[in-house]
C-alpha positions in Angstrom: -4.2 14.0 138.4 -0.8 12.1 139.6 1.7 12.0 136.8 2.3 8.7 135.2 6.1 9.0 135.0 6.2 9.1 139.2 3.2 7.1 139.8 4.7 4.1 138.0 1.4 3.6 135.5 3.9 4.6 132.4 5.0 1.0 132.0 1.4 -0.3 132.1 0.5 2.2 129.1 3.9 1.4 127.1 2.8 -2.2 127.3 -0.2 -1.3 125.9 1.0 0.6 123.1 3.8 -2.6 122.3 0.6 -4.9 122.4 -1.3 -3.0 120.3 1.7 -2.6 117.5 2.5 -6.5 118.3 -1.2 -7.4 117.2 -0.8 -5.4 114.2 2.4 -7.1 113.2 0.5 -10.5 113.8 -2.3 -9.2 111.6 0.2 -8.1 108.7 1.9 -11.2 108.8 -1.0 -13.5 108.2 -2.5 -11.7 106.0 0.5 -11.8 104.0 1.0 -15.9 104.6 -2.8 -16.9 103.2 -2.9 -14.3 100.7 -2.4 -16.7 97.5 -1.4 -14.7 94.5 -3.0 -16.3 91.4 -1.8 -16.2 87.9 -3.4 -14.2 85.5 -3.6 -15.0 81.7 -2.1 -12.8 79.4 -5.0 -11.1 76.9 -4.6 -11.4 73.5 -6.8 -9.6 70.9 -7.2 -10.6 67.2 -6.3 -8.1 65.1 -7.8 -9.8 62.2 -9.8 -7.4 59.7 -11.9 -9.2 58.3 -13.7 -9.8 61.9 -13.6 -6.1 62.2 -15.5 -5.5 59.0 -17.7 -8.0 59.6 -18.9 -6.6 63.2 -19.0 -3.5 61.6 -21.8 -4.5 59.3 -23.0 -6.6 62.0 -23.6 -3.0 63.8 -25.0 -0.9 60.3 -28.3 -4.0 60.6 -28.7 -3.4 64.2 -28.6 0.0 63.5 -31.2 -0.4 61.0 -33.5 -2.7 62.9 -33.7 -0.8 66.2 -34.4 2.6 64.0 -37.8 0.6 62.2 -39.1 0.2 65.7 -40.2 4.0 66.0 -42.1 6.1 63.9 -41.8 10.0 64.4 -44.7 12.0 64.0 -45.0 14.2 60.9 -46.5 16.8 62.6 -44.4 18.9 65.8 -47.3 20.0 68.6 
């Protein structure tokens, strides 16, 4: 094996290596020119009570309704 530093074959890898770090810049930079960075709305939530109470009763007759669909068993086997 002939060492790269006499053979001359060290500037063929270092140009390698600076157009392998060259394509990455490329990359980073267009992905940073088409990456569009879109406005998101601000979330507000009610803190009304009255719709609280109501979805709370809303939630005692579902409650209700899905617990008349099965009847246990009096006897355990």
């Amino acid at each position: 094996m002939q060492n790269p530093f006499e053979s001359g074959h060290i500037k063929n890898y270092i140009l390698a290596y600076a157009s392998v770090v060259v394509i990455m810049v490329l990359f980073f930079i267009a992905s940073t020119l088409f990456n569009d960075i879109e406005e998101v709305e601000k979330k507000v939530f009610d803190v009304n009570i009255s719709t609280a109470v109501e979805t709370e009763k809303l939630r005692k007759n579902i409650v209700e309704v899905n617990a008349s669909r099965f009847k246990l068993m009096k006897q355990v086997y």
